[in-house]
C-alpha positions, 0 to 999 in steps of 0.5 A: 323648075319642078313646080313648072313641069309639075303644072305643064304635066297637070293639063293638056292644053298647050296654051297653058304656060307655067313659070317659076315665078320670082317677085320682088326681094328689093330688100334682100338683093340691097343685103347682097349690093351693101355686103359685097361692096363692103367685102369687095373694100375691105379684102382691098385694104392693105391690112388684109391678109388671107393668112391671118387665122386670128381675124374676125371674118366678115364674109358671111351673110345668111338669109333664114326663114320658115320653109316654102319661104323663097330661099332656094328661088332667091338662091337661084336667082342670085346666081343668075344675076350675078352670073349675067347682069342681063337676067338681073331683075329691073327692079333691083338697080345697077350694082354699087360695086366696082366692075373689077375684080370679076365676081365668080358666082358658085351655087352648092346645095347643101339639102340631103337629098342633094348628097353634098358632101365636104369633097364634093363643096372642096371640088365644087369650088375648085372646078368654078376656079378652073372654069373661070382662070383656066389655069392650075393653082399648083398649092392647092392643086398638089395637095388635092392630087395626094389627097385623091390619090391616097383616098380614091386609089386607082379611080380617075378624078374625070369619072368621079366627076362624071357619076357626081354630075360635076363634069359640067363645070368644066369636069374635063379641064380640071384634071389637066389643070391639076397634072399640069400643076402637079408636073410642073412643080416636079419640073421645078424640083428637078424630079425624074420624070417616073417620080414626078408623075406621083403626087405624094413623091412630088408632095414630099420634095416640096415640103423638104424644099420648104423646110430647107427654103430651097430656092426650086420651091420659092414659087410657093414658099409664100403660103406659109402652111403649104408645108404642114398641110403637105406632111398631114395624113390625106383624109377628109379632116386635111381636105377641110382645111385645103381652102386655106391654099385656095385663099392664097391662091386666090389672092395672088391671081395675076389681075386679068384673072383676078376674081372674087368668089361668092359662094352660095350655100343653099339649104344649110338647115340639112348640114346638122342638127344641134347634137350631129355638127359634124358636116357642119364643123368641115363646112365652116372651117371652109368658110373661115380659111377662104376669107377673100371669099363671100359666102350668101348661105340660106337656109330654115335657121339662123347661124350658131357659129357667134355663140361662145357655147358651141366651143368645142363643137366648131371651131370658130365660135363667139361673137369675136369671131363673127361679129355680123353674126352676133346679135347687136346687143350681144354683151360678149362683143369686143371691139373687132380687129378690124371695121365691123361690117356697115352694111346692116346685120348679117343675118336676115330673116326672109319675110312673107310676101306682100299681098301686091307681091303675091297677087302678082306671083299668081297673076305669073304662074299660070297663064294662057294666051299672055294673060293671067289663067286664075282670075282676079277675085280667086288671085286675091282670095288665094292670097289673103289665105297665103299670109304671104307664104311662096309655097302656099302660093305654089300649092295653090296654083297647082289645086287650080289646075288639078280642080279646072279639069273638072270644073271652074275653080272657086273661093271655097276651094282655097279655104282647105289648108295643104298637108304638104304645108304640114310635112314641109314644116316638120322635116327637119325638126326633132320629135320633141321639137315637132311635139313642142310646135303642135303644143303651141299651134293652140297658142296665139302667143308663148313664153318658155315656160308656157310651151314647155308647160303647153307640151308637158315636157319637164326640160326646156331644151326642145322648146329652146330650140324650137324658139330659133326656127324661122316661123316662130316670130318674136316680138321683145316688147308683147305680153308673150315674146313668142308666136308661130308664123299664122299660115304654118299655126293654122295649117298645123291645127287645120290641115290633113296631118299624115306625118308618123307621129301625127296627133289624135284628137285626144293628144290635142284634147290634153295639149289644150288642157295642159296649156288652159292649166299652164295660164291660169299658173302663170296668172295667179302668180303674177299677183296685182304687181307690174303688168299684171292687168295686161297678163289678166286680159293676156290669159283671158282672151287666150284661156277663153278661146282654149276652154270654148274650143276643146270644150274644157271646165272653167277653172281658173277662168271664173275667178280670172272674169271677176278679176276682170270685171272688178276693174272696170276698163272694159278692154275687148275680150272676144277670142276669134269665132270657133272654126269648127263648121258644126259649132257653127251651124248650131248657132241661134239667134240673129246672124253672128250670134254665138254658139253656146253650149257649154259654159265656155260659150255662155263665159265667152258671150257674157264677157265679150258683151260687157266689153263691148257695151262699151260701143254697142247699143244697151239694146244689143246688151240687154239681148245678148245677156237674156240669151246667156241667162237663158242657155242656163249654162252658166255656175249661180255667180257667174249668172248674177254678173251676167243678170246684174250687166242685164239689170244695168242696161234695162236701166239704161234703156229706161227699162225701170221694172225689168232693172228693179227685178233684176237688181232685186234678184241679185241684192237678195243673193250672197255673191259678189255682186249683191253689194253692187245690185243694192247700189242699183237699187238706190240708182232706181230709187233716185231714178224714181225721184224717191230720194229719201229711200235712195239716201237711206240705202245709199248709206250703207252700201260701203265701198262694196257698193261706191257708197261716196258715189252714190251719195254724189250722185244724189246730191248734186240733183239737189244742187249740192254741189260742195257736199257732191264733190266731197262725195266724189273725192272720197270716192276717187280716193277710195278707188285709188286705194283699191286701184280700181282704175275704173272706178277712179276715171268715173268719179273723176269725171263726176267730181269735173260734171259738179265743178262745172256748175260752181267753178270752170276753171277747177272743171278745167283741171279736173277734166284733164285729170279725168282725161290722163284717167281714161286714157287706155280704158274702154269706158264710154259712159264715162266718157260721155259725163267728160263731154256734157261737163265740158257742156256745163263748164262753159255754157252761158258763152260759145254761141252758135259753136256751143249749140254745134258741139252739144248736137254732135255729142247729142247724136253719140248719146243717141247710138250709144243707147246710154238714157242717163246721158241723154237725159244729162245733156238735155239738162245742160242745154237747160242750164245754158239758155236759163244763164243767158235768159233765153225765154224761147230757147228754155221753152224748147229745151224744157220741152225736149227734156219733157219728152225725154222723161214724162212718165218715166224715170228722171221727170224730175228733171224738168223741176230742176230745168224750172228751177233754173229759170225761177218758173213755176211748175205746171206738172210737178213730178212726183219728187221726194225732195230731201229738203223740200223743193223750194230750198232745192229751186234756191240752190238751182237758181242760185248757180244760175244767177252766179254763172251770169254774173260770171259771164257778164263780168267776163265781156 
């Protein structure tokens, strides 16, 4: 209602209407039918007993989450349904429990700005009752007169419940009710009328009436503690356990006042904290001692109370005691006394919003003329920045109205987050607590011991008890368990914090430090073990993104990118663009070029271009790695890497020169890479057809520098194909004992390219191992070899099917910019019209591959595609064989005649 009157005072128009919107909450309100019919069932069954002190209670269900989130709206709106079943929301069904007993629906707010006290939630369910029955509970009821006239001498209950605006709830009925009870008792006790007008003398005569079981008390006899609740001093302690009398009360209404109380307990995060549970111990002993009674309690936390740690500070705790409240996998839970609960779990986390349900929260709160005020294309913006978050929705309908006194409202005023957000977040928590969630709000995702290590704190408990609120989402099976609620992450980093304790731009500066620091811990003592790559990747990506933005050193992040880098998967890297405007402006280039200006940028940029080489054009590779190596920002290792990533996509552009140099530059150095540079010279050497120089280097690269791969690759141009695949085994092995999963997937996939040639069947199983190899990798040339071996493996057959399978991989070759494969496929296609001795078709094919290579790198190609066929040479390359060409074109012509013959005796 606030939020109504705050919009209805925000404008002048009187067309302008404003509601207090609820939508949707299905699945909460199916929570509610499924418990309380249940509930209904079970305080039926015959075994039930509302003074058995020692059964587990199934009569709560709790609905948590962060705040802003719906829970006092749904509070509210449960109370009306329950109340009315016209004002039900349609969508939410007909009810699936029985019409009979009445539902008695009873709302206390338990916020502290509210002032709700154990006395005040004792008479609020005491005036529901008078309401409803209309007629007095005489145990209860005494007990209440003694209490009240012990503790609140000479004040009348009506004014009592006048100043705590109570008296609405049938404030006038109550008191007669309970003097009513009161003189009747003293009536059945055959008091004199002066004495039984005093509560604490009728009190007495009753509890020596119990004691003796007179048969003046035998109305009452049945409630077993009435006596000793009777003799025990009339304070607040005694009042806390008066709900007992209630239950029984309750219990024995006749059945034309028989009802079944629900009592909704709104804001339960205000009843204590984890130290002060003082409040907290009064409320829940009345939720233990009226078990005929459902409680629906909402509030920011999850219940405590199935914890067998707070003993002594309840005094009803562990998961015996409260079944629903225990996690499922709770290891402490016998098996109850009585049926556990079927209605699902009893605690439920309140989520976010739908972005249907948002839309149409907005398209509700604000109209004018019985149409929706905020446009459609301002609805959806305001709603894809909400991630669903009620209050945010709330806030923004209200900047709508605050801005359209001005102007029109647009897009861009909705990209601000709300302080309010901030304060809302922080009320209630500690200031360790608050300390601890700035900490993590730099974090995509935690652990413990990263957001103690985040906060700089050397105890865990404030980061422990941060891990129960509502906005911090778990996820048991990610890297890190824990991440903040995405609105409540950027509204922390983002928004106008004016809250006392608010962070300076320093104390974020040494928070980001503190937690950059605390991963590269967490990575360099996982090791190589279980998980370690996943962790690698983890703290990259979050390492990255802390160092770019905060601007801090590299530190670990330098050997963490070689240990990336040494594997060969490729998984995406690249944190989200920086949000700060200026970074932005200063950014050159082409559009959505990056940002460098420290060497974070330049690491960000180098290793979000090698991943994503993968998937981009070498073009885009090749631009992106020149503007790192020329913002010079970079340390000299970490410049090689990028200057060899560079010299490998010129060379895959058939960029020879410009590779060479590269390569050179970086083979004449001592970093990590100089081995690799001197394979890439060989590659070029090969490239160039200059055998004898690529095998003499090849041959001493060692496993720095694939030496087995590098060898296969050079001879199965010669038609080799024995000694190539004992190349590419080796190499395999060599990977495997290294466990670079890279390097393993791509010479398995040669190892499948050469068996294609000599034996298809054996490329059938090695192609499925290359397959099991890549799976999770990011390896798209590698991929690309699979494809062509595949080609090879069964060319001479397939017909019109074959040529539609190598033209839509053609077309992949194209965009992936990669001219080792495209120049491979065009060979392929050479080898399948030259097995079925397709003249005009070869022609084609060796004229296709002519184009792809004459002048450049790999023209010898168009020998071999000669070769195949037996034809002369017309335009010989100028190609070194290692052997000379005719016992190459032997060979060549060799696994040409031996897959026909294959293929005719295969029909």
């Amino acid at each position: 209602m606030a939020g109504d009157l705050r919009a209805l005072f925000g404008s002048n128009s009187r067309e302008l209407n404003s509601q207090e919107t609820f939508t949707n909450r299905e699945a909460q309100w199916g929570a509610i039918s499924g418990t309380l019919t249940e509930h209904l069932a079970h305080i039926a069954a015959p075994g039930f007993d509302v003074q058995d002190l020692e059964a587990p209670r199934h009569n709560v269900l709790v609905f948590h989450g962060v705040g802003g989130i719906g829970k006092t709206t749904l509070s509210r709106k449960l109370e009306t349904a329950l109340t009315d079943a016209a004002q039900r929301p349609a969508q939410w069904g007909e009810p699936a429990w029985p019409a009979s007993p009445r539902l008695l629906p009873v709302r206390a707010d338990l916020a502290r700005s509210a002032g709700t006290d154990i006395e005040q939630l004792v008479l609020t369910l005491r005036l529901a009752l008078a309401r409803h029955v209309g007629r007095g509970l005489p145990a209860f009821d005494i007990a209440l007169r003694r209490y009240w006239d012990t503790v609140h001498p000479g004040e009348p209950l009506e004014e009592y419940l006048r100043r705590r605006g109570l008296a609405a709830m049938a404030g006038e009925a109550l008191p007669g009710q309970i003097k009513g009870a009161v003189g009747e008792a003293a009536q059945q006790l055959a008091l004199p009328g002066m004495v039984g007008s005093a509560a604490g003398q009728v009190a007495a005569a009753l509890v020596t009436a119990l004691r003796q079981r007179h048969e003046k008390a035998r109305a009452l006899a049945g409630c077993l503690r009435l006596a000793d609740l009777l003799e025990a001093e009339p304070d607040v302690e005694a009042l806390s356990f008066y709900p007992h009398l209630l239950a029984w009360e309750i219990a024995r209404l006749p059945a034309k006042h028989a009802v079944v109380p629900v009592v909704l307990l709104d804001g339960f995060e205000d009843v204590g904290d984890r130290t002060h549970r003082d409040l907290e111990r009064l409320v829940q002993r009345v939720v233990w001692l009226l078990p005929n009674a459902l409680f629906v309690i909402t509030g920011r936390s999850r219940l405590q109370w199935a914890d067998p740690a707070l003993q002594g500070q309840l005094d009803y705790t562990g998961p015996a005691a409260w079944p629903g409240l225990a996690p499922a996998s709770s290891p402490l839970l016998p098996a109850a006394r009585t049926p556990a609960p079927a209605a699902g779990p009893r605690q439920l986390l309140i989520g976010d919003f739908s972005p249907e349900d948002c839309e149409d929260y907005l398209a509700h709160r604000l109209t004018s003329g019985g149409q929706p005020l905020i446009p459609a294309p301002l609805r959806a913006v305001i709603a894809r920045r909400s991630h669903g978050l009620p209050l945010y929705l709330d806030l923004s309908a209200l900047r709508f109205l605050e801005i359209r006194r001005t102007r029109p409202p647009a897009a861009d005023d909705f990209e601000a987050d709300f302080p309010a957000l901030v304060a809302r977040t922080l009320q209630d928590l500690t200031g360790d607590e608050r300390h601890v969630l700035r900490a993590v709000s730099l974090l995509d995702a935690f652990d413990l011991p990263l957001a103690t290590a985040a906060a700089g704190m050397n105890h865990d408990a404030p980061a422990l008890r941060l891990l129960e609120r509502p906005f911090v989402h778990e996820d048991p099976a990610a890297l890190w368990p824990y991440h903040l609620h995405a609105l409540v992450r950027s509204t922390l980093r983002g928004a106008d914090d004016r809250t006392d304790d608010r962070w300076s731009d320093q104390d974020w500066q040494r928070a980001a430090d503190r937690a950059h620091t605390a991963l590269g811990i967490q990575w360099a003592s996982a090791g190589a073990g279980a998980g370690g790559r996943s962790l690698l990747v983890g703290c990259l990506r979050q390492g990255l993104r802390l160092a770019r933005d905060h601007r801090l050193d590299l530190g670990w992040l330098a050997d963490a990118a070689w240990a990336y880098v040494a594997d060969s998967i490729w998984e995406p890297l690249a944190p989200p663009v920086s949000a700060d405007p200026v970074r932005q402006a200063t950014a050159g280039g082409s559009p959505g070029a990056a940002v460098l200006e420290t060497p974070a940028d330049a690491l960000v940029e180098t290793l979000s271009t090698l991943a994503a080489r993968q998937r981009e054009h070498r073009t885009r590779t090749a631009d992106r790695l020149t503007r790192v190596l020329d913002s010079r920002l970079l340390p000299e290792d970490l410049t090689d890497l990028a200057r060899y990533y560079r010299a490998k996509a010129h060379r895959d552009l058939g960029r020879t020169g410009a590779s060479r140099r590269g390569m050179q530059k970086v083979a004449a150095g001592t970093t990590r890479l100089a081995p690799a540079a001197r394979r890439g010279l060989a590659h070029l050497a090969r490239l160039d057809a200059d055998f004898p120089t690529a095998l003499a280097t090849a041959q001493s690269l060692g496993w720095a520098g694939r030496q087995h791969r590098v060898l296969g690759d050079l001879w199965w141009v010669h038609a080799e194909m024995e000694e190539a695949a004992a190349a590419y085994e080796a190499a395999r092995t060599d990977a495997e004992q290294h466990a670079v999963a890279g390097e393993r997937a791509t010479s398995q996939a040669q190892l499948a390219f050469v068996h294609a040639f000599t034996d298809p069947e054996q490329a059938d199983d090695d192609l499925q191992l290359a397959d099991q190899f890549l799976a999770g990798l990011d390896l798209r040339a590698t991929a690309l070899t699979t494809r062509i071996a595949a080609l090879v493996r069964d060319a001479g057959t397939g017909g019109q099917e074959f040529l539609d399978r190598a033209s839509v991989l053609d077309a992949e070759v194209h965009t992936s910019g990669v001219r080792a494969a495209s120049t491979t496929l065009a060979l392929a296609l050479c080898f399948h019209h030259a097995v079925l001795d397709d003249g005009d078709a070869l022609d084609t094919a060796i004229r296709d591959l002519d184009q792809l290579t004459r002048d450049r790198d790999y023209a010898y190609y168009t020998d071999i595609a000669a070769f195949m066929a037996d034809r002369n040479l017309p335009h010989p390359s100028p190609a070194r064989w290692l052997d000379g060409d005719q016992a190459v074109r032997a060979r060549w012509r060799n696994l040409v005649t031996t897959r026909q013959h294959r293929v005719l005796g295969g029909r």
